[in-house]
N, CA, C and O atoms as CSV, one atom per row, in Angstrom:
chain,resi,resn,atom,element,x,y,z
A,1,UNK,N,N,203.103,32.638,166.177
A,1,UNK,CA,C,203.702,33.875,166.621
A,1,UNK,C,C,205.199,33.819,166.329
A,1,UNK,O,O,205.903,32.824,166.505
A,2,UNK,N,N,205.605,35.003,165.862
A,2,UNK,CA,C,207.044,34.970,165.474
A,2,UNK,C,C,207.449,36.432,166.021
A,2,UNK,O,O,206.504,37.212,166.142
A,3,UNK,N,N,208.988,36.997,166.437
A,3,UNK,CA,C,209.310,38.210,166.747
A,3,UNK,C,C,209.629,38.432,165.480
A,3,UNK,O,O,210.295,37.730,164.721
A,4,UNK,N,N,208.854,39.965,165.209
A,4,UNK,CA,C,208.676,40.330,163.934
A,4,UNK,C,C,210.045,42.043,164.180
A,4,UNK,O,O,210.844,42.559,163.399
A,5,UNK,N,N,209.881,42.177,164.796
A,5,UNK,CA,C,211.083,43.640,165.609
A,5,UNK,C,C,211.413,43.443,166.778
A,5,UNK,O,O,210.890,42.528,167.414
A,6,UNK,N,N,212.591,44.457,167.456
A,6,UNK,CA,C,212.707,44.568,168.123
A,6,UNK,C,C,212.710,46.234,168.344
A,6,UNK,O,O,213.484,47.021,167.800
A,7,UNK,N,N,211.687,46.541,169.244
A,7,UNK,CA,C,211.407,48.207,169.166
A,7,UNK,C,C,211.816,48.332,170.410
A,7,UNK,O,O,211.835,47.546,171.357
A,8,UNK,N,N,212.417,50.354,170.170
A,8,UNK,CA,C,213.113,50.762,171.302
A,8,UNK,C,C,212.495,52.426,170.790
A,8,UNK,O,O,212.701,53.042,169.744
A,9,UNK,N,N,211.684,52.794,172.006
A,9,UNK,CA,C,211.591,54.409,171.785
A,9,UNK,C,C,212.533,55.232,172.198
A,9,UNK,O,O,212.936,55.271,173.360
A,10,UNK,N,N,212.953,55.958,171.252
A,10,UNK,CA,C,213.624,57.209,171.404
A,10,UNK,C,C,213.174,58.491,171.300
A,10,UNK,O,O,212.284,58.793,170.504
A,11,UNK,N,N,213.673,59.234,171.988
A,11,UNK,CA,C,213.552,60.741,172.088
A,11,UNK,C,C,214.412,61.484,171.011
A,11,UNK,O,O,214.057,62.656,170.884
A,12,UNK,N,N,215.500,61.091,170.165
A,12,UNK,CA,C,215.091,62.054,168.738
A,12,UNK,C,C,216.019,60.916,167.814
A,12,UNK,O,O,217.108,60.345,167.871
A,13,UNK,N,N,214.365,61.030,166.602
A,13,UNK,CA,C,215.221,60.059,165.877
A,13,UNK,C,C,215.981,60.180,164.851
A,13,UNK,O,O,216.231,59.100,164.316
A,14,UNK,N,N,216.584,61.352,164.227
A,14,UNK,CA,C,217.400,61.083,163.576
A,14,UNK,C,C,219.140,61.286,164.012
A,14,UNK,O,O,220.155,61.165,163.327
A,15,UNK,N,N,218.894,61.715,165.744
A,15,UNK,CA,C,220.486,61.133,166.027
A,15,UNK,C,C,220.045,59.470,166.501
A,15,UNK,O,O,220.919,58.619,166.661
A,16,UNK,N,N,218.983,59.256,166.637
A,16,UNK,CA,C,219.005,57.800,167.023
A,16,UNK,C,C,219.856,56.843,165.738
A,16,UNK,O,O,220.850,56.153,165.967
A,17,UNK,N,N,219.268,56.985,164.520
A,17,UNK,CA,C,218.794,56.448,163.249
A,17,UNK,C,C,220.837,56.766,162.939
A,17,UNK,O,O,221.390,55.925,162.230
A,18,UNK,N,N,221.703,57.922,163.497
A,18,UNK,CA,C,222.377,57.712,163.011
A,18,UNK,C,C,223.644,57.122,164.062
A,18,UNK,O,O,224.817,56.935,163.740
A,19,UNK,N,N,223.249,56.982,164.902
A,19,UNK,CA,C,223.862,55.984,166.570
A,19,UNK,C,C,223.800,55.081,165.933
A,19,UNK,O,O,224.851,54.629,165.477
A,20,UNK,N,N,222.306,54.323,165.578
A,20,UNK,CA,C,222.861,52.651,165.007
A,20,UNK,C,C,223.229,52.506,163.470
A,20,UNK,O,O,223.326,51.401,162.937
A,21,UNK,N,N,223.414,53.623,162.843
A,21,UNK,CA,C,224.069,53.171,161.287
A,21,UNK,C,C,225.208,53.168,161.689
A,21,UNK,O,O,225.846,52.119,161.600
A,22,UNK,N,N,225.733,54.187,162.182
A,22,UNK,CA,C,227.008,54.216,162.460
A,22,UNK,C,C,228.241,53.300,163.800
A,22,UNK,O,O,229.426,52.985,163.688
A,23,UNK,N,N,227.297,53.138,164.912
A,23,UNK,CA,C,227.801,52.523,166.229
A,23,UNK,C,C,227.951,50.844,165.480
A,23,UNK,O,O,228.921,50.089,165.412
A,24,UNK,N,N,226.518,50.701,164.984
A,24,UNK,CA,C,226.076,48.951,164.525
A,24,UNK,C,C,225.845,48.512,163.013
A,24,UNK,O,O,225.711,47.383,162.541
A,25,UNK,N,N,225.841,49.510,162.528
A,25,UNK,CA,C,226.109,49.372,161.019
A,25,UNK,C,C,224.568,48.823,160.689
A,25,UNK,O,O,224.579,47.854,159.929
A,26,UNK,N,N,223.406,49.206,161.065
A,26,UNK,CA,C,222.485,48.844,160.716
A,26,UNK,C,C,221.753,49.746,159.253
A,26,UNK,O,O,222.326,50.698,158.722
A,27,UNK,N,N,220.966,49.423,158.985
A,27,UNK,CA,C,220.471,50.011,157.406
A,27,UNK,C,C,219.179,50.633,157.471
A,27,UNK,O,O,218.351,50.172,158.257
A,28,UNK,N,N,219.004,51.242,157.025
A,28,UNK,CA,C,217.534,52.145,156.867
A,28,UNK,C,C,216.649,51.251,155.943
A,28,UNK,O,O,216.871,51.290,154.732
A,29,UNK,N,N,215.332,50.178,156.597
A,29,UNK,CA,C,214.309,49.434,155.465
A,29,UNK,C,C,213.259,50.214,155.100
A,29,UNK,O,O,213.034,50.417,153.907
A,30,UNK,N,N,212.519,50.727,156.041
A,30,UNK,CA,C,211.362,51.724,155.701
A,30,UNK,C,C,211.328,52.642,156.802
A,30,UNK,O,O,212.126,52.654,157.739
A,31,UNK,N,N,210.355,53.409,156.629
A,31,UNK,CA,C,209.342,54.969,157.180
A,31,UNK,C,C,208.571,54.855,157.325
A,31,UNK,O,O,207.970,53.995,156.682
A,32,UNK,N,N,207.794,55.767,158.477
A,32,UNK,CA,C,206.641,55.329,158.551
A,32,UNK,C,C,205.965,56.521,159.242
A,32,UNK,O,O,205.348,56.466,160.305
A,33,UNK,N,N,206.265,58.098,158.141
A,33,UNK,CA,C,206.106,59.328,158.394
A,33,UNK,C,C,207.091,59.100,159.276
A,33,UNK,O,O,207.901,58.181,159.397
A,34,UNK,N,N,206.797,60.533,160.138
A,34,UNK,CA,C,208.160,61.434,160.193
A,34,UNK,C,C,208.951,60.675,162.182
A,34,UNK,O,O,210.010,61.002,162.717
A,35,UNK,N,N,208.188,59.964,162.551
A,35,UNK,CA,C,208.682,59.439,163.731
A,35,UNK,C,C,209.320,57.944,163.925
A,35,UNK,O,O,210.030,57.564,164.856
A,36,UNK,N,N,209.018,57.447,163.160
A,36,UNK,CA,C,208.953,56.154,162.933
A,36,UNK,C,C,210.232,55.211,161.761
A,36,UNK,O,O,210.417,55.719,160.655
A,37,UNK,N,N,210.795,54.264,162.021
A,37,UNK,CA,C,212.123,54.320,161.048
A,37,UNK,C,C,212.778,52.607,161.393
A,37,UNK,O,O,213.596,52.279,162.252
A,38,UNK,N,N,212.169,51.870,160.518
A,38,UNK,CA,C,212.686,50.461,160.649
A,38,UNK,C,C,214.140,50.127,160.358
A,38,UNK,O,O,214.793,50.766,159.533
A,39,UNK,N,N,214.710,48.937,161.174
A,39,UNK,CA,C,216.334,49.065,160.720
A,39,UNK,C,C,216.385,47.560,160.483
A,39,UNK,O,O,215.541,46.722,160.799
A,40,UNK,N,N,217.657,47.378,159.803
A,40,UNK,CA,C,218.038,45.985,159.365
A,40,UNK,C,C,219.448,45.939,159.553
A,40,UNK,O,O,220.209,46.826,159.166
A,41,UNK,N,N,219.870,44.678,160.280
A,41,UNK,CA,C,221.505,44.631,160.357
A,41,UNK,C,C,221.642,43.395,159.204
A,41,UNK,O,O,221.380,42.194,159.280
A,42,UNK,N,N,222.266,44.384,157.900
A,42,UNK,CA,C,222.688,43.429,156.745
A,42,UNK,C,C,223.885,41.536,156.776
A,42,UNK,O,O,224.923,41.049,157.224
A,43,UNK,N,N,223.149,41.349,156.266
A,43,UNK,CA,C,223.265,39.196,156.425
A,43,UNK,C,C,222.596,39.439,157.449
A,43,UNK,O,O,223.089,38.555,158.151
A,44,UNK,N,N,222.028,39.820,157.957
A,44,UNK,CA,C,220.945,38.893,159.309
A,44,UNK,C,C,219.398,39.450,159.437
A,44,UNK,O,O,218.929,40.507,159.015
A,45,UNK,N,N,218.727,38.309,160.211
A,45,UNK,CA,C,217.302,38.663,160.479
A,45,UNK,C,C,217.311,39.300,161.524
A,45,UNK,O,O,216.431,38.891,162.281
A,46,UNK,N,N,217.964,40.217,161.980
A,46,UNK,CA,C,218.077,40.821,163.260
A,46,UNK,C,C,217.066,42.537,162.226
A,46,UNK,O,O,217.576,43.450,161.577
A,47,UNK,N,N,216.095,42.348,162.442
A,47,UNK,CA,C,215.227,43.881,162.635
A,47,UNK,C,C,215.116,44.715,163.849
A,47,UNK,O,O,215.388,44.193,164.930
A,48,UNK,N,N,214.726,46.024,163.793
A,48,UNK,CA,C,215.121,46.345,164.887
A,48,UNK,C,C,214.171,48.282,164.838
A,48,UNK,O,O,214.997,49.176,164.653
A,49,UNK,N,N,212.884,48.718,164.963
A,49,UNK,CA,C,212.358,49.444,165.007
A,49,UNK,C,C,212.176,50.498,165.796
A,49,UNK,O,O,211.147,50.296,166.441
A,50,UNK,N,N,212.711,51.644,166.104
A,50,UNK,CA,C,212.477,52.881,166.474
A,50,UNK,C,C,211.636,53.656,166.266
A,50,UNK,O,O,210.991,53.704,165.218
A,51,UNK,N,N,211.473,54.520,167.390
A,51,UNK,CA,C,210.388,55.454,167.237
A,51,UNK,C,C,210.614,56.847,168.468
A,51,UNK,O,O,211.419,57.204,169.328
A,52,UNK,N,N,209.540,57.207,167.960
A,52,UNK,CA,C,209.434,58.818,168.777
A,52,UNK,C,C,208.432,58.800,169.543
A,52,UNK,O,O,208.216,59.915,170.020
A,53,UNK,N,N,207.584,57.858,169.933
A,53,UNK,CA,C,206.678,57.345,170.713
A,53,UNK,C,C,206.784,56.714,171.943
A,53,UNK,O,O,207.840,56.167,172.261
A,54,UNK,N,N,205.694,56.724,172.767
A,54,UNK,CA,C,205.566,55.289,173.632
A,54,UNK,C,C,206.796,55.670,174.507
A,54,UNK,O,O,207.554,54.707,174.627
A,55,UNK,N,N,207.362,57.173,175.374
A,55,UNK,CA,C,208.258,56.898,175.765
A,55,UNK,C,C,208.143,56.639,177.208
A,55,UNK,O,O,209.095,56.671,177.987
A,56,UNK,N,N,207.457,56.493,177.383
A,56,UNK,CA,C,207.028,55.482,178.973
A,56,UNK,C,C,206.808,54.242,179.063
A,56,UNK,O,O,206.813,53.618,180.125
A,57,UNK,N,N,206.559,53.697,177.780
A,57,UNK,CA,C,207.084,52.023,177.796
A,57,UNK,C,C,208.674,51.696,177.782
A,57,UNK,O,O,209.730,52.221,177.431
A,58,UNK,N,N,208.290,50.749,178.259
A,58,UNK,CA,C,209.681,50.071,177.723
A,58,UNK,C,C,210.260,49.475,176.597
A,58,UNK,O,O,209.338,49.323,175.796
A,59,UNK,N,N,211.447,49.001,176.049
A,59,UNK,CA,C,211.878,48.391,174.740
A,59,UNK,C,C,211.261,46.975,174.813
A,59,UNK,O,O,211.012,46.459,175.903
A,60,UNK,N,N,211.056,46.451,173.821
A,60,UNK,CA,C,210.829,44.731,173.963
A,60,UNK,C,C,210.352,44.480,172.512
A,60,UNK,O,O,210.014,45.223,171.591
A,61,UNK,N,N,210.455,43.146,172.670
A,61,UNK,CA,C,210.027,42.488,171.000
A,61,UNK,C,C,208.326,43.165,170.726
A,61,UNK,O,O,207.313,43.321,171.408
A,62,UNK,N,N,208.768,43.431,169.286
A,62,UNK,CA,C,207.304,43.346,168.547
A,62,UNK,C,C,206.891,41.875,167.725
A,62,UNK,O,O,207.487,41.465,166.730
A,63,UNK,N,N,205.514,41.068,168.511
A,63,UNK,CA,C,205.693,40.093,167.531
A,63,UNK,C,C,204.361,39.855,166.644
A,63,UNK,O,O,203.261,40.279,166.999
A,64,UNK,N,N,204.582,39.127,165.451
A,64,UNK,CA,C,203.720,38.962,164.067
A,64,UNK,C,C,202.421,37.408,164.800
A,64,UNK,O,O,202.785,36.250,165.002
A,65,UNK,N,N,201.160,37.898,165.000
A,65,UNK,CA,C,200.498,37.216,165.084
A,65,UNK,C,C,199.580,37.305,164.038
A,65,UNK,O,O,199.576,38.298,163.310
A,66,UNK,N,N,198.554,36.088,163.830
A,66,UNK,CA,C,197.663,36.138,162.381
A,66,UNK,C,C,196.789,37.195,162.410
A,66,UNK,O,O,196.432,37.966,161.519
A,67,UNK,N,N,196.319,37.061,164.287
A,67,UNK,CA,C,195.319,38.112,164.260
A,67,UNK,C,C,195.517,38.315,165.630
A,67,UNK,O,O,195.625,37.531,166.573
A,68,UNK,N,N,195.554,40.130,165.495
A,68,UNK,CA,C,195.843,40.887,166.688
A,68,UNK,C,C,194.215,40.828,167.629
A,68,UNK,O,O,194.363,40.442,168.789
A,69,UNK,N,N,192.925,41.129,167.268
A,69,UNK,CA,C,191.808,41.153,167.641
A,69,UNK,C,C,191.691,39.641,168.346
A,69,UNK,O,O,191.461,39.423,169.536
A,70,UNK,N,N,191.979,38.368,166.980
A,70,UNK,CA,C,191.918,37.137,168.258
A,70,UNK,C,C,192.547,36.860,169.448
A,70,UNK,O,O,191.964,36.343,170.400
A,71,UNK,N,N,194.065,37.273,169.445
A,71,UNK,CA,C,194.770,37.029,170.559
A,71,UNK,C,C,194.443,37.924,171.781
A,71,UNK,O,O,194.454,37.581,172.963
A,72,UNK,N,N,194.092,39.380,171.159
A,72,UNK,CA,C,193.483,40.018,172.389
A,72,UNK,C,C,191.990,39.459,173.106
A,72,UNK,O,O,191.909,39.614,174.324
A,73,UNK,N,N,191.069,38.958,172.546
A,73,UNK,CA,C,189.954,38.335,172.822
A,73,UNK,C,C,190.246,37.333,173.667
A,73,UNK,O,O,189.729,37.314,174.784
A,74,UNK,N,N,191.427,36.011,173.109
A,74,UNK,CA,C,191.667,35.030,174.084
A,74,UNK,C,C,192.486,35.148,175.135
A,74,UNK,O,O,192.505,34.189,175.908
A,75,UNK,N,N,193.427,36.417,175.460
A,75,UNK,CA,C,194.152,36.519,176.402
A,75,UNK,C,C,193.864,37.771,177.484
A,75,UNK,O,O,194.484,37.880,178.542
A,76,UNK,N,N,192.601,38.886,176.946
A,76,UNK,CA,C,192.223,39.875,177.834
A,76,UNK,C,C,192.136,39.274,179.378
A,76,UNK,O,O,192.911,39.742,180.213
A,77,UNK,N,N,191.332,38.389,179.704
A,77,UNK,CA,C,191.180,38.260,181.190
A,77,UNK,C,C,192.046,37.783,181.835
A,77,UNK,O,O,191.746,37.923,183.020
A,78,UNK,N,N,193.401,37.058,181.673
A,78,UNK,CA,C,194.645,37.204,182.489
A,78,UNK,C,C,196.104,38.129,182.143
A,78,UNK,O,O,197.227,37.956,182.615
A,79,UNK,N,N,195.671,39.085,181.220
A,79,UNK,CA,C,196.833,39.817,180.352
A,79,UNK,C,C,196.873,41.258,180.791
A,79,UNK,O,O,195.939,41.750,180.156
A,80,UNK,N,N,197.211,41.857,181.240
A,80,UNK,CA,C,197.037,43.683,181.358
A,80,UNK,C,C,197.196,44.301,180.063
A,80,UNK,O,O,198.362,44.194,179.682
A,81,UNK,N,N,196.599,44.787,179.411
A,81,UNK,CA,C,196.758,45.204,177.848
A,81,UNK,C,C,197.051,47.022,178.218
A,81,UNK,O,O,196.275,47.576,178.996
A,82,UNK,N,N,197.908,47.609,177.750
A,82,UNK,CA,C,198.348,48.610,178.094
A,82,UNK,C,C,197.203,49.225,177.102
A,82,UNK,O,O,196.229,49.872,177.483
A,83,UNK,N,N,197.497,48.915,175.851
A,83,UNK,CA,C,197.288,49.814,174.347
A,83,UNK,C,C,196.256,48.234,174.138
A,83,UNK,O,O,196.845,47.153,174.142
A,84,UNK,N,N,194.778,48.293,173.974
A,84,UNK,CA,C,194.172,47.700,173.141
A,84,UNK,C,C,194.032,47.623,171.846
A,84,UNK,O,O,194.294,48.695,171.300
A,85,UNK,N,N,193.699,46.717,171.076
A,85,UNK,CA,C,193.854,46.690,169.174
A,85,UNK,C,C,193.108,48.097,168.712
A,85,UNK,O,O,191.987,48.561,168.918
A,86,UNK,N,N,194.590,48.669,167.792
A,86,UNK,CA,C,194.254,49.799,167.381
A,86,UNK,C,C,194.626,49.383,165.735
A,86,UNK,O,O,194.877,48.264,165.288
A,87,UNK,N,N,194.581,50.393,165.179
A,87,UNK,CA,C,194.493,50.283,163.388
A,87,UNK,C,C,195.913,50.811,163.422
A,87,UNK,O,O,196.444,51.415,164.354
A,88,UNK,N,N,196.603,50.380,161.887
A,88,UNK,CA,C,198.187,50.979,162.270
A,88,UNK,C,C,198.234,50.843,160.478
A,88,UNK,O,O,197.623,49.943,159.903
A,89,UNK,N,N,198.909,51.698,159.870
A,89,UNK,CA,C,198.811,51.340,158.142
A,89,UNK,C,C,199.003,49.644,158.235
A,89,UNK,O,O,197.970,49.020,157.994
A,90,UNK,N,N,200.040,48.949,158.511
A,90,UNK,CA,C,199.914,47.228,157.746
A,90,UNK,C,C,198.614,46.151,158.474
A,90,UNK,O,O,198.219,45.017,158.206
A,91,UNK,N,N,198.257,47.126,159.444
A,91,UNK,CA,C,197.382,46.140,160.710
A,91,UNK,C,C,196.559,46.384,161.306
A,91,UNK,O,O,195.664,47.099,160.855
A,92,UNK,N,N,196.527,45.928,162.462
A,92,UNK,CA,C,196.025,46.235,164.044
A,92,UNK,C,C,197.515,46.096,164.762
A,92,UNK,O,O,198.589,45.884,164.198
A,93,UNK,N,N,197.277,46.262,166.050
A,93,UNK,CA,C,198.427,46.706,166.886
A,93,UNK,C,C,197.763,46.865,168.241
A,93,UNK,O,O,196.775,47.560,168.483
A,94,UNK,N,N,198.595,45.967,169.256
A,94,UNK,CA,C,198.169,46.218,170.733
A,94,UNK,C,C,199.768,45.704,171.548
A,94,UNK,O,O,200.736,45.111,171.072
A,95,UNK,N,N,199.528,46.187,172.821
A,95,UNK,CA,C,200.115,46.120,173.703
A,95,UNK,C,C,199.925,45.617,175.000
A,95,UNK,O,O,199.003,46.089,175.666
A,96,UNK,N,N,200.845,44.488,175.605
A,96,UNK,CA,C,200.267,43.839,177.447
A,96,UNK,C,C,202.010,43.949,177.629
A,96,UNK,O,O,203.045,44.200,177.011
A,97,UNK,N,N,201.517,43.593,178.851
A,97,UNK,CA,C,202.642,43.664,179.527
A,97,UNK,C,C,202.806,42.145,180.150
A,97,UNK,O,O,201.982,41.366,180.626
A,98,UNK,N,N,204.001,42.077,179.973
A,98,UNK,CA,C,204.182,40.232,180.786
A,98,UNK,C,C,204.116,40.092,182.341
A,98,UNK,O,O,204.177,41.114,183.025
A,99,UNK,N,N,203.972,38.647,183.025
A,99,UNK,CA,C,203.979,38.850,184.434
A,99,UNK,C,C,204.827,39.702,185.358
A,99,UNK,O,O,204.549,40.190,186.454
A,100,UNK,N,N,206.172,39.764,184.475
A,100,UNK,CA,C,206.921,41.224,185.698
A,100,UNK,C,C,206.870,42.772,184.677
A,100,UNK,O,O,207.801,43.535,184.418
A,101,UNK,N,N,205.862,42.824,184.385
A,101,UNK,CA,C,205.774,44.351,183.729
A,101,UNK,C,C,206.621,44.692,182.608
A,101,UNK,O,O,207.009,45.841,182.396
A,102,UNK,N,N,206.925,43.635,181.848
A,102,UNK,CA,C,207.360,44.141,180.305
A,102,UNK,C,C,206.621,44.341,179.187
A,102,UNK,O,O,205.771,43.479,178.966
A,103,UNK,N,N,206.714,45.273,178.391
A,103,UNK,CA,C,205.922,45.495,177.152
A,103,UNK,C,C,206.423,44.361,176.214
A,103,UNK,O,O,207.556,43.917,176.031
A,104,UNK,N,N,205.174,44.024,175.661
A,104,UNK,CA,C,204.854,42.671,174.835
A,104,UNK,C,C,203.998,43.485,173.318
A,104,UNK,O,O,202.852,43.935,173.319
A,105,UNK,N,N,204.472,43.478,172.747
A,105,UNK,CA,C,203.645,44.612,171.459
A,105,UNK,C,C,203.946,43.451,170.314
A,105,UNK,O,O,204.897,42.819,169.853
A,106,UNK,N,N,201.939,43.638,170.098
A,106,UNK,CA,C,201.997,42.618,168.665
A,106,UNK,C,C,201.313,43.299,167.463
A,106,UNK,O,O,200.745,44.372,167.257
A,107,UNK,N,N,201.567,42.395,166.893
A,107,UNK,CA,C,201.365,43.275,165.489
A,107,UNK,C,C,200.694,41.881,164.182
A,107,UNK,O,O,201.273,40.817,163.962
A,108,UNK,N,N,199.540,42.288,163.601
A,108,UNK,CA,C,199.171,41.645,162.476
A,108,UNK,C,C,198.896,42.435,161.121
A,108,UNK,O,O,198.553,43.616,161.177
A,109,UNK,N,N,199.069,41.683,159.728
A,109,UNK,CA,C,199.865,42.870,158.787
A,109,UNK,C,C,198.384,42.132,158.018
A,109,UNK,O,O,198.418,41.371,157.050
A,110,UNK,N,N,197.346,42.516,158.623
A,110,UNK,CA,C,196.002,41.951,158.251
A,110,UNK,C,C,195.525,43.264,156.780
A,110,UNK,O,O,194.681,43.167,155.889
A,111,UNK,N,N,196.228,44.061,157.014
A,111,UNK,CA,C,195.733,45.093,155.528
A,111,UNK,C,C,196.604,44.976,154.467
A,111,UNK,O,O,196.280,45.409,153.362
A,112,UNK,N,N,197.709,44.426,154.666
A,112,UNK,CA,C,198.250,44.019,153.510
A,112,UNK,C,C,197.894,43.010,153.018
A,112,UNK,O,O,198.159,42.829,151.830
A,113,UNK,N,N,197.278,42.155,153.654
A,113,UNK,CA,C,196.887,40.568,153.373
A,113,UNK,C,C,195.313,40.983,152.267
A,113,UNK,O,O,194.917,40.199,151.404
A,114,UNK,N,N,194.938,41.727,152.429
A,114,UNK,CA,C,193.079,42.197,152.322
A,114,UNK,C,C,193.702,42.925,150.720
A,114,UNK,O,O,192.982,42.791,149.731
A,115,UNK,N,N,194.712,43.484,150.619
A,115,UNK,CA,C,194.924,44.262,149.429
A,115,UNK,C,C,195.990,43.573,148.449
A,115,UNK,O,O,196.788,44.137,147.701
A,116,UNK,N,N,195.788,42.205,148.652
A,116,UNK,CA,C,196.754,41.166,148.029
A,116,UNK,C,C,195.588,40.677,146.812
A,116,UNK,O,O,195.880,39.805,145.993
């Protein structure tokens, strides 16, 4: 497991998208249709993903596991899973929350791997 983002929902993203080009100097990497908008702070691995979604969660790391379906299988019966493994263009994708109620969102890029 590695933190693959750090996601924060917003309510509109293209003054969001231009708060952190401009406040943090971050960069536009990809899209992902019209809500969705990955960022990069140039020289560093600092990623950092927005959206127009999910605005009743909270912000927290998104992280890269091999497989989203296994980790949900081995961790369902002590984990609260908000969002169970759903399909997402690079993956699957789910959501738990940690012991004091933080969103924990993982992500496996299992369809890019299949079309390699």
């Amino acid at each position: 497991m590695k933190l693959a983002f750090l996601y924060y929902p917003v309510t509109n993203l293209e003054d969001s998208l231009a708060f952190y080009r401009n406040t943090f100097g971050f960069e536009e990497a990809w899209r992902e249709g019209e809500h969705t908008v990955a960022l990069v702070l140039p020289n560093s691995d600092v990623r950092m993903l927005i959206e127009e979604d999910e605005q009743e969660l909270s912000a927290g790391g998104v992280f890269l596991v091999d497989s989203v379906d296994a980790f949900y299988k081995e961790h369902k019966e002590y984990m609260t899973f908000v969002k169970e493994p759903l399909d997402i263009p690079p993956g699957r994708y789910a959501i738990c929350r940690d012991i004091s109620g933080n969103c924990l969102r993982i992500i496996d890029f299992s369809k890019e791997k299949a079309t390699v």
